[in-house]
C-alpha positions in Angstrom: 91.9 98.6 71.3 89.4 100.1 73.8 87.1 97.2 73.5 90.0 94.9 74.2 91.3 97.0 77.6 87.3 96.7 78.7 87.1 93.1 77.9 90.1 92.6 80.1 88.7 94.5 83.1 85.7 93.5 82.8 87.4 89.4 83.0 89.7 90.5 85.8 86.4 92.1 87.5 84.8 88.9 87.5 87.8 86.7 88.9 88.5 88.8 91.5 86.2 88.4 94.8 83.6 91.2 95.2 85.4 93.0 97.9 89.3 94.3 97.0 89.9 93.4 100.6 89.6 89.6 100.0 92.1 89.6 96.9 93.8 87.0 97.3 96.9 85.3 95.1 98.6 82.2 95.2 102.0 83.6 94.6 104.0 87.2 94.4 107.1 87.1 92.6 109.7 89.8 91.2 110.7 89.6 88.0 113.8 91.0 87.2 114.4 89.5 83.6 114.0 92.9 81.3 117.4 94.1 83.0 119.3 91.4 83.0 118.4 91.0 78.8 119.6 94.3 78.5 123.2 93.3 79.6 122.6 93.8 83.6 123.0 90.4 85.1 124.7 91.4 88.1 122.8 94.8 88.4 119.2 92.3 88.2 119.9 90.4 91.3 120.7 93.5 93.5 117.0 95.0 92.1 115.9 91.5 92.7 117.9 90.7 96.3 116.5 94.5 97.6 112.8 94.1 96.4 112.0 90.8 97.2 111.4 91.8 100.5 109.3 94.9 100.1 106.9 92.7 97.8 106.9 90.2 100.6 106.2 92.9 103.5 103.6 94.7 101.1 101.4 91.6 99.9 102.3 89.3 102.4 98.5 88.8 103.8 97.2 88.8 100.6 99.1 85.5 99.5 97.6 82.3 100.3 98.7 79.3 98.0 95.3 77.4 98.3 93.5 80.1 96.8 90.7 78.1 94.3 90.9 81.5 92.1 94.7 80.7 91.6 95.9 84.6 90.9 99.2 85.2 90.6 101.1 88.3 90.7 104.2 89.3 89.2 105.8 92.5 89.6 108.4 92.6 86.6 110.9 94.8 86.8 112.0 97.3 83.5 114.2 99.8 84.5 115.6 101.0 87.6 117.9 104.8 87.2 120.2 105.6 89.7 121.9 109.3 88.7 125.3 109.9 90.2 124.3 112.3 93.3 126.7 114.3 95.1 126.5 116.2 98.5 123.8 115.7 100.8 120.9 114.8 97.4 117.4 116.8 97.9 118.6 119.1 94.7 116.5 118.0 92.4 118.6 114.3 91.5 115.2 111.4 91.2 116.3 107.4 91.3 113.6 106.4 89.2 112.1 102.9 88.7 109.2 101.9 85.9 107.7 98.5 86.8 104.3 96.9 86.2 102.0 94.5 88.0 100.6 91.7 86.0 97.5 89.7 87.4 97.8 86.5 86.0 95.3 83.7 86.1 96.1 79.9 86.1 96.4 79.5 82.7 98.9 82.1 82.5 96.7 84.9 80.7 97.4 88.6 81.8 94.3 89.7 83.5 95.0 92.8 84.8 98.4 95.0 84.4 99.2 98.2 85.7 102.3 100.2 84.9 104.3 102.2 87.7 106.9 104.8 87.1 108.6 105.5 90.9 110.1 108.7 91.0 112.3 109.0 94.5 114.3 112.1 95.7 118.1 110.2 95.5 119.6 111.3 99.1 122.8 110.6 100.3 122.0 109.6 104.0 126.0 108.9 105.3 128.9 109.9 103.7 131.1 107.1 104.5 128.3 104.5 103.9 129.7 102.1 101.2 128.3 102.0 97.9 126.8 98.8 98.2 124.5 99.6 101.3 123.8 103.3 99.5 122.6 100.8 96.3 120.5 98.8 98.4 118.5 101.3 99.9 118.0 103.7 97.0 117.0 100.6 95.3 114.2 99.4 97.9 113.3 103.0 98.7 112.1 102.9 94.9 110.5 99.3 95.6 108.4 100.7 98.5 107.3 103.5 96.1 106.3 101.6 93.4 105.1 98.1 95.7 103.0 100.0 97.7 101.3 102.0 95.0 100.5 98.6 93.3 98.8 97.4 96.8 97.0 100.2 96.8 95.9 100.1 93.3 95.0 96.7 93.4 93.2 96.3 97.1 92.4 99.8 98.7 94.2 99.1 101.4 
């Protein structure tokens, strides 16, 4: 199994350019799917409504369609936790997300994956802020967490 892992790195070392900084893909998309098969349709497209943003604000200069190396990356979705919190949050209470990137090259091979678990402190900001809204933002609070750690993880930068 170790061989295998090497072999992989060692293919997704050779299509990517020399320096992180030029990584380039063709396409970033969010992949919801694994929560909406457990049952979650609804629960899916307010992950996938509040993170398709962050993944656009976090890779957006590293996308360019005519890329000859045709990368992709897909940041699929598994689970997103949000515990009931009451009061003002900070008492322990994590939202918690596990995600992975998957590299993927044009013939649709994984080439690279990385798994994320995105542990956030689950605050309560305002009271009277409807559920919804309080959603949303727990939700892309845990995006930024795990999307940015996947930039970094994959460029440097």
């Amino acid at each position: 199994m170790r061989l295998v892992s090497m072999f992989f790195a060692f293919l997704f070392l050779a299509l990517v350019p020399a320096s992180a900084q030029d990584l380039r893909f063709r396409s970033v998309t969010v992949d919801v799917s694994p929560i909406a098969a457990r049952g979650y349709p609804t629960f899916a497209r307010k992950v996938e409504y509040a993170l398709v943003p962050v993944a656009a604000e976090a890779f957006g200069g590293l996308v360019d369609p005519a890329d000859p190396r045709g990368l992709s990356l897909v940041i699929r979705i598994v689970t997103v936790e949000l515990p009931v919190v009451t009061g003002a949050g900070g008492d322990g209470t994590l939202d918690t997300m596990r995600s992975e990137g998957l590299v993927i090259d044009p013939k649709g091979h994984i080439v690279a994956r990385a798994s994320i678990l995105s542990p956030v402190t689950a605050w309560i900001t305002v009271a009277s802020l409807p559920l919804e809204l309080e959603e949303q933002r727990r939700i892309r609070a845990l995006g930024m967490h795990g999307v940015y750690w996947l930039r970094t993880r994959l460029t440097g930068l």
